[in-house]
C-alpha positions in Angstrom: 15.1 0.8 -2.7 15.4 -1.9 0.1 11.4 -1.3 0.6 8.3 -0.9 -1.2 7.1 2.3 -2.7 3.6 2.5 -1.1 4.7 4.7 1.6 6.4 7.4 -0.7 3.1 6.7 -3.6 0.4 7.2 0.1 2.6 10.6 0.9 3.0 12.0 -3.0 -1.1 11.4 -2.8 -1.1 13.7 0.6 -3.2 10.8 2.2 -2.5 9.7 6.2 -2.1 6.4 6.9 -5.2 6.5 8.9 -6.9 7.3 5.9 -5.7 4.9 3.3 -6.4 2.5 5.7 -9.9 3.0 6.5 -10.3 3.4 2.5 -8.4 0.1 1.9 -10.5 -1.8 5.0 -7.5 -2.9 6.2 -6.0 -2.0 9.6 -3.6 0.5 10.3 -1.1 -1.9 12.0 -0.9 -3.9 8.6 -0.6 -0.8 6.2 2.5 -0.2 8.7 4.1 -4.0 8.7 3.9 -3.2 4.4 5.0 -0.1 4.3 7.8 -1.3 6.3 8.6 -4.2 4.0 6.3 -7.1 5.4 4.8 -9.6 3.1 1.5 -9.2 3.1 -1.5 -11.4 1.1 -2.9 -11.0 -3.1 -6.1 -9.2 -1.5 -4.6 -6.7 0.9 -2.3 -5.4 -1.6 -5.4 -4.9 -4.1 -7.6 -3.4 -1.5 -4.8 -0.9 -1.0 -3.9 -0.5 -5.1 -8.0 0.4 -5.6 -8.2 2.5 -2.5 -5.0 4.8 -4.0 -7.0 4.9 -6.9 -4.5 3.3 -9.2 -5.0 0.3 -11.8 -4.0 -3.5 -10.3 -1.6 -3.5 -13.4 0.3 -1.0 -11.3 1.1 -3.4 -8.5 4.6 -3.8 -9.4 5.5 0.2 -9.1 4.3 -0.1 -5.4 5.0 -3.5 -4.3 8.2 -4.7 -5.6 9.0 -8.3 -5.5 11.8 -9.7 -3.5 
């Protein structure tokens, strides 16, 4: 996959993007730019990783590294 998972992971979870934002504290204009394949910093992708409910130590099944 060319992209991260965290779209297909937000949609398996039935959760809007609205609404993982808002969880995560992070706007919805930068869950978009990530779920689109921006980089994006260390904190933002843990805000989003606790707000899905999943461990950090499963950071590499949503955000793949380049």
């Amino acid at each position: 996959m060319s992209i991260n998972s965290l779209r297909q992971i937000r949609e398996s979870f039935m959760i809007s993007k609205a609404e993982l934002s808002r969880n995560a504290k992070i706007s919805a204009l930068t869950l978009t730019r990530i779920e689109g394949g921006k980089p994006c910093r260390v904190e933002t992708k843990r805000k989003i990783l606790l707000a899905l409910g999943l461990k950090l130590s499963d950071r590499d099944k949503v955000f793949h590294l380049v």
